[in-house]
N, C-alpha and C positions, 0 to 999 in steps of 0.2 A: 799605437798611441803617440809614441816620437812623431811621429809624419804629422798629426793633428796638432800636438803643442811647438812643433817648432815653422808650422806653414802659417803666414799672415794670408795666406790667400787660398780658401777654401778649390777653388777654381783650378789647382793647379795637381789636387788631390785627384783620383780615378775613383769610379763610383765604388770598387769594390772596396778601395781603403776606407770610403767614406762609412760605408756598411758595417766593415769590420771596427774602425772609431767607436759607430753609434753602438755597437753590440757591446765593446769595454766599456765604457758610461754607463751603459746601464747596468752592466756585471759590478762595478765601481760604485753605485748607486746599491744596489741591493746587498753588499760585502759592508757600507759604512751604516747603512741602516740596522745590520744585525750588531752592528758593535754600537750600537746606541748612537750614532753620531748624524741624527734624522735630520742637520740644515745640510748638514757634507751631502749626504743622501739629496735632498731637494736642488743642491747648486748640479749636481752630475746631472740630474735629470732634468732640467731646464735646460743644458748646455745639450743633453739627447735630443729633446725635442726641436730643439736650433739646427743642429746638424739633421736632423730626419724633413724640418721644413726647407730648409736653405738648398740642401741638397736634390731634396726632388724624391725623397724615397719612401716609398708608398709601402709600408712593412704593418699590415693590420695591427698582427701576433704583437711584435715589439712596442708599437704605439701602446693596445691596451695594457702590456704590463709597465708600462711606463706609468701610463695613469692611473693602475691599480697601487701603486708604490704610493705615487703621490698621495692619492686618496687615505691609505693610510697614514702616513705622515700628518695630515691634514688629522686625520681623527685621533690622533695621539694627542695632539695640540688642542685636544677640545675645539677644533673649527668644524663642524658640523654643515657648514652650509658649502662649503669648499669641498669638503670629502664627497657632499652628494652629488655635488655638479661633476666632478671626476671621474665618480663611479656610473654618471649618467652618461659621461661623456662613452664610456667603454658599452654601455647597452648599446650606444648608435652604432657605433664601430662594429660591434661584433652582431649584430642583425642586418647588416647588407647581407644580401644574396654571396656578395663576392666575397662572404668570410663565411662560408658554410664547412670548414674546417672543423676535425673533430675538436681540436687543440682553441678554436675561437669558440666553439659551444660551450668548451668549457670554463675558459676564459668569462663568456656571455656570465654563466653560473656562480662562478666564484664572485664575480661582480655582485650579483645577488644579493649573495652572500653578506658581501659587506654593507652594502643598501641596506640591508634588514637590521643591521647590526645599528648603522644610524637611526632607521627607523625607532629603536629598541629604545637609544640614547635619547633622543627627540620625544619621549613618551605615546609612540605611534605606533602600540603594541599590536594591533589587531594588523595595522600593515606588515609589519615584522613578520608576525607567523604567517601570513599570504603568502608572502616570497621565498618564505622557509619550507612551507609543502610545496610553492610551485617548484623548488628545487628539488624537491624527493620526489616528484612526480617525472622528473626529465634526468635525473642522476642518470641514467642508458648514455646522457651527450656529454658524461665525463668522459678526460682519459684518465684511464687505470692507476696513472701515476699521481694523479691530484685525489684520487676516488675518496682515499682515507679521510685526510685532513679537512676535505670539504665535511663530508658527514658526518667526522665532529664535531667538526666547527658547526654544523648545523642542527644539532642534538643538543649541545652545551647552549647553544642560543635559544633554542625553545627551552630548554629547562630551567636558563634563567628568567623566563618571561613567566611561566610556570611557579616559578617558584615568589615572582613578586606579587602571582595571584594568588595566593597561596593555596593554590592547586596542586595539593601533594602527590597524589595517585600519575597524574600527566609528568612533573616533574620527575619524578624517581624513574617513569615509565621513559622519558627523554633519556636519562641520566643512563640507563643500563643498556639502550639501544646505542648509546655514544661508548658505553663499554664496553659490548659486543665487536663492534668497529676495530676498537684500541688493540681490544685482545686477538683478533681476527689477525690482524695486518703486521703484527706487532709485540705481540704478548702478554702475558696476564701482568706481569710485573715490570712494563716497561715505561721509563717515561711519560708517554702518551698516557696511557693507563692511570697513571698515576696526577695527569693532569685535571683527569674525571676526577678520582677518587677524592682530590683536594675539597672541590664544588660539590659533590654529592655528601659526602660525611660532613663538611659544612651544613650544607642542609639541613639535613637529618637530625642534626645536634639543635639546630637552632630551631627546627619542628619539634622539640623533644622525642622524637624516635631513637631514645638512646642503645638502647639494645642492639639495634638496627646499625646505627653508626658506632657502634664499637666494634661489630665483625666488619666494617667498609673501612673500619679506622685503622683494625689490623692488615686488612692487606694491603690500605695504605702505605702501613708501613713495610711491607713485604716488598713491593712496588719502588717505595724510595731505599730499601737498601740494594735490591738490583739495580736499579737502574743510576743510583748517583754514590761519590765516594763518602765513607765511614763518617768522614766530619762535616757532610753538609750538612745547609740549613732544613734544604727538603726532609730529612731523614730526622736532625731535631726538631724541626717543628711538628713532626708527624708524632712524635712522639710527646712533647708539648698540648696536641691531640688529643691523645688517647687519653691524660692526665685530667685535661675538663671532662670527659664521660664516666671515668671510671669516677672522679669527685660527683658527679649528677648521680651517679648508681651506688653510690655510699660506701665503693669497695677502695679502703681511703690507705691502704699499704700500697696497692697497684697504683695511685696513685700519685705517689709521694716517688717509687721509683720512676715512673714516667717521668716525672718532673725533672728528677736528679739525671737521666739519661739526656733530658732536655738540653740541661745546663753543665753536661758535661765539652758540649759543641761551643753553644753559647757563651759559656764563660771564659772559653778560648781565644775570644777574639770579640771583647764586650765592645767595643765601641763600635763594631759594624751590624749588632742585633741591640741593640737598643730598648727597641720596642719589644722582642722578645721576650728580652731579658727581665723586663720589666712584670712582663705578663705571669713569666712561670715564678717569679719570687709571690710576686702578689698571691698564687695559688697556694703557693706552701703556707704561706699566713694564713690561709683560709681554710686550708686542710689541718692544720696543727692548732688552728680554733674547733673544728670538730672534734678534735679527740682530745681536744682539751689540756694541749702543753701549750698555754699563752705566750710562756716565756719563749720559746722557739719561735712560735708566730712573729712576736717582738723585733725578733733579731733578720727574721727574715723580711719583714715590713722596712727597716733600714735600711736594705738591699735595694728591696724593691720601689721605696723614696730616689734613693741614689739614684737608679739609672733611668726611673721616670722624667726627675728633674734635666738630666745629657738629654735624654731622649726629645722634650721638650725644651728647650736651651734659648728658641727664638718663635717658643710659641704658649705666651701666657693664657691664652685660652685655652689650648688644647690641656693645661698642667693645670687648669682650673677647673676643668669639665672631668678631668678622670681623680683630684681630689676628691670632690663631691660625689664623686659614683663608691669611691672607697669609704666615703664617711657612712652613705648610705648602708653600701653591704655589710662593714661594720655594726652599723645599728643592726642588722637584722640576723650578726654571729651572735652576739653575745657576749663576753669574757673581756671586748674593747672597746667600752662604754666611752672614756676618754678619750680614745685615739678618736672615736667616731667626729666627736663633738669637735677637735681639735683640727682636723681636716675639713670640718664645716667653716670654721672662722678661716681655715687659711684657702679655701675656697673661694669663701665672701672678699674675703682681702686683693686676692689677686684680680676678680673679676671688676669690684671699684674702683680698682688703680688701670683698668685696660681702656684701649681708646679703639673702636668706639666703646661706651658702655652698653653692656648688655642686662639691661632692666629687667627683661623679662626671668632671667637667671638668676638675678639677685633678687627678683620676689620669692621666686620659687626654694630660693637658700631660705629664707626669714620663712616662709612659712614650713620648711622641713624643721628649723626652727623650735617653731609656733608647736609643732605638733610635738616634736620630742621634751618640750617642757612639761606640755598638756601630758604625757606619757609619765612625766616623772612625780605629777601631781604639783609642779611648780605652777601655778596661777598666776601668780604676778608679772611673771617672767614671760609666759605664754602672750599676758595681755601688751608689754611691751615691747614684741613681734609682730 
């Protein structure tokens, strides 16, 4: 890499230093991408592709993963039309005859892969799963070393296409063939495993199959205590988890420790979970409305104000939009009849002070309104909503 940054004159280089340059770049390129740093990433591989044109070096393999980087890069950035032409460019490459390599089939595949994945984004769902079983149809032109990650990468992508159809039976049936994989290659409680288990007990909760996602919820958690250390997030939020199921199944001591297990991570280091933090206060309010210590709930709602308000700091809509989902669910506890009404006005407040205005949110405020006077038998009040 010294020979390349201190030569002005490419020409003076020999093909194999040129070779070995273009192979740091892109090793350079793939090391800045995993540390989050995707323009570093894009400059090394612009400067690979320079050196691979200038040079004269016809390297199939390294081209397309050059352009499979990029392509993702490009789709990180929500640039959709750039990712596709990238990952297009890697089908030409790797269907000449003279890339009949097992390593460029698969290359060809993995390409696929991400195409479908655009597809998915671009709401071109029925293309998406084309390319997703033409993939399972030719997985034989993997090599063994990519075998994993592609199939679940290709399991988790139909199952979320699945899951926006709300095709539960395909979904789940995607979901546990991509855990089959995980666990095959990997382990029941590894990582990988555990990156299903995230997307599937999601699901499941949000299908209400709560039973269902309370045993996926546990070995969730089984999953994120092998696989990551005592005080991650994977492992409190898994347990954060288990806390919305067991609240949905009414078993409200299970879930008051899940909670507390939650924030025992959480609260260690409140300004990097934020939204978290936010999340599992709010539930304890909600669960200590069910059992009916208000005054608990109280204390925990002031928690949960506080770090909603951090969490949202340069985002008055977002702290407008989950005010009024609070007033809402409040109306529908019980016991915080005031707090309800009172995160309604400081709802309506925030959203007619924001720019643009959103109209449509402040009707739908007046008329939650409208209806919770009509609830109280207030008429007057109702009619000047």
């Amino acid at each position: 890499m010294d020979k390349y940054t201190k030569c002005e004159d490419l020409s003076l280089l020999t093909q194999e230093d040129r070779t070995e340059i273009s192979h740091v770049l892109l090793h350079l390129a793939f090391a800045q991408k995993a540390k989050g740093n995707s323009d570093k990433a894009y400059r090394y591989l612009r400067e690979d592709e320079e050196l691979l044109h200038n040079a004269g070096i016809k390297d199939t393999i390294h081209l397309a993963q050059n352009y499979h980087l990029r392509a993702d890069i490009y789709m990180e950035k929500n640039n959709l039309v750039d990712s596709e032409h990238y990952l297009n460019q890697i089908e030409s490459i790797c269907k000449q005859p003279s890339s009949n390599s097992q390593q460029a089939k698969s290359l060809r595949l993995q390409g696929w892969c991400s195409l479908a994945h655009v597809y998915n984004l671009k709401d071109d769902q029925d293309r998406a799963l084309d390319l997703f079983n033409s993939i399972l149809k030719k997985i034989s032109d993997v090599q063994e070393s990519s075998l994993p990650a592609l199939l679940r990468d290709v399991y988790q992508g139909m199952a979320s296409i699945y899951s926006s159809r709300y095709d539960v039976e395909k979904a789940i049936d995607s979901y546990l063939k991509g855990l089959d994989v995980a666990t095959k290659y990997h382990g029941e409680n590894s990582a990988e495993a555990f990156s299903i288990y995230v997307d599937m007990t999601t699901f499941l909760y949000q299908h209400g199959h709560d039973e269902i996602a309370l045993r996926m919820g546990q070995k969730r958690l089984q999953a994120a205590q092998n696989a990551f250390s005592k005080d991650s997030t994977e492992i409190a939020s898994s347990h954060l988890f288990l806390g919305h199921v067991e609240t949905a199944l009414g078993d409200y001591n299970k879930a008051l420790n899940s909670y507390r297990e939650a924030l025992k991570v959480f609260g260690k280091t409140p300004e990097n979970h934020l939204t978290f933090l936010h999340d599992a206060y709010f539930q304890l309010v909600k669960v200590y409305c069910f059992i009916g210590d208000y005054q608990k709930a109280l204390d925990f709602l002031s928690k949960a104000d506080q770090a909603l308000v951090k969490a949202n700091s340069e985002n008055k809509l977002g702290l407008a939009e989950m005010y009024f989902k609070w007033a809402q669910e409040f109306g529908e506890l019980g016991g915080l009849v005031e707090e309800s009404k009172n995160y309604t006005w400081k709802a309506l407040d925030l959203y007619k002070s924001s720019e643009p205005l959103d109209k449509r949110a402040i009707l739908e405020i007046y008329a939650h309104l409208g209806m919770t006077a009509f609830g109280e038998g207030d008429w007057k009040k109702r009619g000047n909503y």
